[in-house]
MOPAC internal coordinates of N, CA, C and O (Angstrom, degrees):
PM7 1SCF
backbone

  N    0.0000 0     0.00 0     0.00 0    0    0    0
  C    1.4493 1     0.00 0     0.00 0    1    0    0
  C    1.5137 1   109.57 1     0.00 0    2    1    0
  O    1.2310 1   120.63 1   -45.88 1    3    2    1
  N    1.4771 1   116.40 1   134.12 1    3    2    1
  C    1.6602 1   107.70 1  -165.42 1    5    3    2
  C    1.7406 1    86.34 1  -117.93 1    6    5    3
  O    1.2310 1   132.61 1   -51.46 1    7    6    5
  N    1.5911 1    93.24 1   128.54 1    7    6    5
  C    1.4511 1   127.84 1  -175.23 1    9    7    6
  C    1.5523 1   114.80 1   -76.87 1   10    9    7
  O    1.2310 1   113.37 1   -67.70 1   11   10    9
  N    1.6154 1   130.14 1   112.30 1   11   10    9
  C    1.4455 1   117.57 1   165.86 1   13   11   10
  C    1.7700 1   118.50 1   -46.40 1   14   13   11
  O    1.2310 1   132.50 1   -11.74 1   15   14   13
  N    1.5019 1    93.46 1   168.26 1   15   14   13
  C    1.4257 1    80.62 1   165.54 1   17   15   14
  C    1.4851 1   137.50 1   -94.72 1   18   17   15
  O    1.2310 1   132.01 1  -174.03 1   19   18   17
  N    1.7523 1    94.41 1     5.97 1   19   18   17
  C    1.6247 1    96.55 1   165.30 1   21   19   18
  C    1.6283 1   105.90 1  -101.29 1   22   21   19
  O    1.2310 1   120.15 1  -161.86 1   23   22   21
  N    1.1886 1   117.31 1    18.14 1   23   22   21
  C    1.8248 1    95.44 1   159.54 1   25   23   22
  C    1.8640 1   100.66 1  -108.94 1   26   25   23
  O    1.2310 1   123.42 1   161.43 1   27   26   25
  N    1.3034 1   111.05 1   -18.57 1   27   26   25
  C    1.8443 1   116.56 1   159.24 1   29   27   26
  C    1.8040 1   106.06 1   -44.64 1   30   29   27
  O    1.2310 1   128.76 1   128.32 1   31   30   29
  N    1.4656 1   100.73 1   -51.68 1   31   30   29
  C    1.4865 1   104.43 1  -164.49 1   33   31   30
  C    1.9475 1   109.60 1   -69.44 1   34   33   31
  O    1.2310 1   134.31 1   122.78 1   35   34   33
  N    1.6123 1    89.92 1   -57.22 1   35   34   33
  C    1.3692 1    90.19 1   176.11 1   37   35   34
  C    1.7584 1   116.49 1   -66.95 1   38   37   35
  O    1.2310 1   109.71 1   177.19 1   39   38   37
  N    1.3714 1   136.91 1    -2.81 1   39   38   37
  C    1.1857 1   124.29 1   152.47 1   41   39   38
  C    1.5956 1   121.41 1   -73.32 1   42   41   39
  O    1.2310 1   124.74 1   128.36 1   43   42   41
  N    1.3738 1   108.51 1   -51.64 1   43   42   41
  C    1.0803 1   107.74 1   162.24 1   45   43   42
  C    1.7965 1   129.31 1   -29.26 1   46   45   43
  O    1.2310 1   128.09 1   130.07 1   47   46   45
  N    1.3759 1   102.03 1   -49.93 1   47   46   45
  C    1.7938 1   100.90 1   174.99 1   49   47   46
  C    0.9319 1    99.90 1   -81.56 1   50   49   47
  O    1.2310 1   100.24 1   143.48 1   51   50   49
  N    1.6511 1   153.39 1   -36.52 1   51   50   49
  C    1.4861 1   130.93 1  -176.71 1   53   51   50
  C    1.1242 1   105.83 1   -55.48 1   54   53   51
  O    1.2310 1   105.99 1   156.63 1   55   54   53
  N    1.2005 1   143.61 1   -23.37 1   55   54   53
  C    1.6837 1   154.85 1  -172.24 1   57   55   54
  C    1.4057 1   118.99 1   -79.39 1   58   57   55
  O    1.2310 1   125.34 1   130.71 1   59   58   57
  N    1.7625 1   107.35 1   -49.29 1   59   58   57
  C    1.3161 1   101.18 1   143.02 1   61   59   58
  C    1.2279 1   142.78 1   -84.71 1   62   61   59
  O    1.2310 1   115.22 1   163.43 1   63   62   61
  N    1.3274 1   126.67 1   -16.57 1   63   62   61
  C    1.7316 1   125.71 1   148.16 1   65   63   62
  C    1.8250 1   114.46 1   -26.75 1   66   65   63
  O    1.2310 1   135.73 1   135.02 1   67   66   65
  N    1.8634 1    87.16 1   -44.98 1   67   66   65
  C    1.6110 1    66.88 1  -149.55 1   69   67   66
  C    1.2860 1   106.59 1   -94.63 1   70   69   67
  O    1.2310 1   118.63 1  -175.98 1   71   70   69
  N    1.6988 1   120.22 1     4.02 1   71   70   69
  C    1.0982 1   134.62 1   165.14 1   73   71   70
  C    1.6572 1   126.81 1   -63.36 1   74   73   71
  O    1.2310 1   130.66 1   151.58 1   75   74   73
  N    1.2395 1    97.03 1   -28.42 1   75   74   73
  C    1.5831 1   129.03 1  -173.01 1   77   75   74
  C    2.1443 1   105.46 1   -70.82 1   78   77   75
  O    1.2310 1   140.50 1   131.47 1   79   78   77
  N    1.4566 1    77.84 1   -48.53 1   79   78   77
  C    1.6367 1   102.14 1   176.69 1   81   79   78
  C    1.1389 1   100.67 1   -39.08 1   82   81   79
  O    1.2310 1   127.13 1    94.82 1   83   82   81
  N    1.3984 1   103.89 1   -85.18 1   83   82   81
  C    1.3952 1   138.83 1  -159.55 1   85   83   82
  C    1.9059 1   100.28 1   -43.57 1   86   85   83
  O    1.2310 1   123.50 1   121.54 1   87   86   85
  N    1.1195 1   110.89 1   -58.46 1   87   86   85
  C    1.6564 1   110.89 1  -178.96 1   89   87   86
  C    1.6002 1   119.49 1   -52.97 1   90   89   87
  O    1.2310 1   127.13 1   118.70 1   91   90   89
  N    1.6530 1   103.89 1   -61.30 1   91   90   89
  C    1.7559 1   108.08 1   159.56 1   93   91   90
  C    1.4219 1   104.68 1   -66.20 1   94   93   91
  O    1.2310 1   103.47 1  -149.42 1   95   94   93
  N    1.3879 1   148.01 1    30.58 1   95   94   93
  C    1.3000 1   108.24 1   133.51 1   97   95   94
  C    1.3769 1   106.40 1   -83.60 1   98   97   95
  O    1.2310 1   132.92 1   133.15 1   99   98   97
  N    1.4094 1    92.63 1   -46.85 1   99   98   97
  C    1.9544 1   114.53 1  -169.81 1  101   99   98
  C    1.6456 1   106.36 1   -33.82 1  102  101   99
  O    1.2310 1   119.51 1   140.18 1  103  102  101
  N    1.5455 1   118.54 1   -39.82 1  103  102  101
  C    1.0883 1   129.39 1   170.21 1  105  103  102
  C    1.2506 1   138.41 1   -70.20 1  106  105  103
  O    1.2310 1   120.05 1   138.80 1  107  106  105
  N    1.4166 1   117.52 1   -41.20 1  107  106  105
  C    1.4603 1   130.53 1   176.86 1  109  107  106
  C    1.6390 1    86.74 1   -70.06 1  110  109  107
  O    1.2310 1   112.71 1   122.50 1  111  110  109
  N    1.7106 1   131.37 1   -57.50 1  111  110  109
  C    1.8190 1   135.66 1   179.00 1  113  111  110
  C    1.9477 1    82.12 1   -16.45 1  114  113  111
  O    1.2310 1   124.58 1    86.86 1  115  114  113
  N    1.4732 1   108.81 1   -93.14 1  115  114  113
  C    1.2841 1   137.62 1  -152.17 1  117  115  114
  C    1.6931 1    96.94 1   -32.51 1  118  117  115
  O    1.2310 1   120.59 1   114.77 1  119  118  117
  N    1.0543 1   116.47 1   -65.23 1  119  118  117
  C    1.4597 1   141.68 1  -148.27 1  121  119  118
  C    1.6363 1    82.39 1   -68.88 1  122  121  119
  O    1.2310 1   119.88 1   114.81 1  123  122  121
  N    1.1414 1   117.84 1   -65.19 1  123  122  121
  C    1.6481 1   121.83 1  -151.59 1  125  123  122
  C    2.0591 1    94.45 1   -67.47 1  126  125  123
  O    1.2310 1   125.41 1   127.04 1  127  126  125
  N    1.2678 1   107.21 1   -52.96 1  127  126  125
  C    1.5054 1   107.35 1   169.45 1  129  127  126
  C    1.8428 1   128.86 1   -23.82 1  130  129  127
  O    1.2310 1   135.67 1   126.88 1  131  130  129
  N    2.3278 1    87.27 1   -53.12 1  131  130  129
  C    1.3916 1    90.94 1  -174.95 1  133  131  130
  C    1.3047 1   102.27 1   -84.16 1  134  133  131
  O    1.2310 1   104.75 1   157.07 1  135  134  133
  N    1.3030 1   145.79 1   -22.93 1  135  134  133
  C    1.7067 1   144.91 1   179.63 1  137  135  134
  C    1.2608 1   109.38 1   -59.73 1  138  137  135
  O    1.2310 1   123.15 1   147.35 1  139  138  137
  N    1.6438 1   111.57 1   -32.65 1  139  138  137
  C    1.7979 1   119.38 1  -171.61 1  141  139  138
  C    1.1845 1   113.26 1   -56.92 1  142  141  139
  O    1.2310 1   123.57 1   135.14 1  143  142  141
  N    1.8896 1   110.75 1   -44.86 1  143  142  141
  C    1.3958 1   133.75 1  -170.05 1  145  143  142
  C    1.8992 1    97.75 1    98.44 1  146  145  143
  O    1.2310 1   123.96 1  -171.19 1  147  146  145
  N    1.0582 1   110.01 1     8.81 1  147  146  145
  C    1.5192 1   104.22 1   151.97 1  149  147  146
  C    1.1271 1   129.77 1   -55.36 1  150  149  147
  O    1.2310 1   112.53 1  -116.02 1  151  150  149
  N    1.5237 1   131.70 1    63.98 1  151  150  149
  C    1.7911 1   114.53 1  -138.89 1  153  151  150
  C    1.5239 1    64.99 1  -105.72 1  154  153  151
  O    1.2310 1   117.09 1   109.30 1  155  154  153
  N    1.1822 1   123.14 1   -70.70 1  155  154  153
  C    1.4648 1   122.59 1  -152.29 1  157  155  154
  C    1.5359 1   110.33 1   -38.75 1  158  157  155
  O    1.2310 1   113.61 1   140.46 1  159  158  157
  N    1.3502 1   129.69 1   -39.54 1  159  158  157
  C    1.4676 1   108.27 1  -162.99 1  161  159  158
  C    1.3059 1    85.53 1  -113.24 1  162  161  159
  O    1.2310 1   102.29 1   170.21 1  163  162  161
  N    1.4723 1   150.01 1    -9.79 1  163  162  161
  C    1.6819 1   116.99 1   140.00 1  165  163  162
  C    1.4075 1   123.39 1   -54.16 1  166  165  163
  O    1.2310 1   109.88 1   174.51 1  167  166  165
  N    1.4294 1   136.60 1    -5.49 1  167  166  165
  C    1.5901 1   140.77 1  -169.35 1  169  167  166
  C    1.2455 1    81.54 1   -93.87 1  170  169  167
  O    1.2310 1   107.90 1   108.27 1  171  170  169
  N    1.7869 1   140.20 1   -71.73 1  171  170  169
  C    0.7407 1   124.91 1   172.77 1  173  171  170
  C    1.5013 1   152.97 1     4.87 1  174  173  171
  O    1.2310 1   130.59 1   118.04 1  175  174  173
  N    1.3677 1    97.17 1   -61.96 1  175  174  173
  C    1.3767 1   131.78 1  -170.55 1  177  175  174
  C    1.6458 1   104.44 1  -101.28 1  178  177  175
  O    1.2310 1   120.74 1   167.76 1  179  178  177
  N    1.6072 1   116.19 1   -12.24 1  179  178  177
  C    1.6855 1   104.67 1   172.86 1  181  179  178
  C    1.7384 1   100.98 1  -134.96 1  182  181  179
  O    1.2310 1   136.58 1   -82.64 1  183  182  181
  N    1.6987 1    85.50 1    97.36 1  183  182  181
  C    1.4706 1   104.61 1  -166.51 1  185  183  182
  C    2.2289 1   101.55 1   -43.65 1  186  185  183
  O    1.2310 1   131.40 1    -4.54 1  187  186  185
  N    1.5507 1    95.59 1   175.46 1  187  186  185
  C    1.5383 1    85.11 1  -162.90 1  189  187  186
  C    1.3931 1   124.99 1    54.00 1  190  189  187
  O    1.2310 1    97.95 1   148.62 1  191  190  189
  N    1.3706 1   156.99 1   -31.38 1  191  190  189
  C    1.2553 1   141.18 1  -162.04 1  193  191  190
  C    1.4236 1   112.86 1   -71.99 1  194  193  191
  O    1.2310 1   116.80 1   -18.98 1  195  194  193
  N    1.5357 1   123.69 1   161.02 1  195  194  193
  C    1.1178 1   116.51 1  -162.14 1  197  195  194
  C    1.6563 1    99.62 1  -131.86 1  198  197  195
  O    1.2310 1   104.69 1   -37.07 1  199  198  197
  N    1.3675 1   145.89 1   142.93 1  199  198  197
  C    1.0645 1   141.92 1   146.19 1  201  199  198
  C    1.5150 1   136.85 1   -54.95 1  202  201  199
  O    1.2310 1   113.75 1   -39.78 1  203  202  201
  N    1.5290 1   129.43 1   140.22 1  203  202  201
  C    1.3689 1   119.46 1  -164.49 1  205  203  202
  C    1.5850 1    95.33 1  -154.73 1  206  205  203
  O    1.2310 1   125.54 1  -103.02 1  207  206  205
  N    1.8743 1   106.96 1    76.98 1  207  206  205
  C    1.1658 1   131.74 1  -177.59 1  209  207  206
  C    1.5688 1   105.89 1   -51.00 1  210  209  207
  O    1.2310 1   113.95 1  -106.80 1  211  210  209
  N    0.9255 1   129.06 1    73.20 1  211  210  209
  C    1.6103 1   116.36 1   163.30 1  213  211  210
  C    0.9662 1   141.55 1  -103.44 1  214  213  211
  O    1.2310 1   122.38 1  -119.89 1  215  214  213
  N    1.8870 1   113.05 1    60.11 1  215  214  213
  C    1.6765 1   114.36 1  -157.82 1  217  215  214
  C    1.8801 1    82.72 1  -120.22 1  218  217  215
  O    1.2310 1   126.66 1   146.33 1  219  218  217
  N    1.3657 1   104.81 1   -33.67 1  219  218  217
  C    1.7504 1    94.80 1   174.68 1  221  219  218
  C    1.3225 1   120.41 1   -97.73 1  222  221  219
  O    1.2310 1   125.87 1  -148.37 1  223  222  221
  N    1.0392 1   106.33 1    31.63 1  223  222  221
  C    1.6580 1    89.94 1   165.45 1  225  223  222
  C    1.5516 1   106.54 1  -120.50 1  226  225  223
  O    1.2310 1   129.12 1   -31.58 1  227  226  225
  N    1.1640 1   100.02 1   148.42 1  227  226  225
  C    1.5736 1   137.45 1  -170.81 1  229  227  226
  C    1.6398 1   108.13 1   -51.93 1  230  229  227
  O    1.2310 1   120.10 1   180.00 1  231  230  229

């Protein structure tokens, strides 16, 4: 079946829609984790990372 080039185009953006998705969730995941104070089991999970406790100090 030979495809116009506006159903090329409009596949093309469903591809990035849903690519777009996919990153802001991945991001809001990350973001909402470190706001929770879940630091420890997001460090976990991002090998190398380091903690930088700064709720007790003065």
């Amino acid at each position: 079946m030979a495809q116009t080039n506006r159903s090329r185009v409009n596949d093309a953006c469903n591809v990035c829609v849903v690519a777009l998705v996919v990153v802001l969730a991945a991001l809001l995941y990350v973001f909402g984790a470190a706001m929770s104070g879940d630091t420890l089991q997001l460090t976990k999970s991002i090998r190398g990372a380091e903690i930088f406790d700064t709720r007790d100090v003065p």
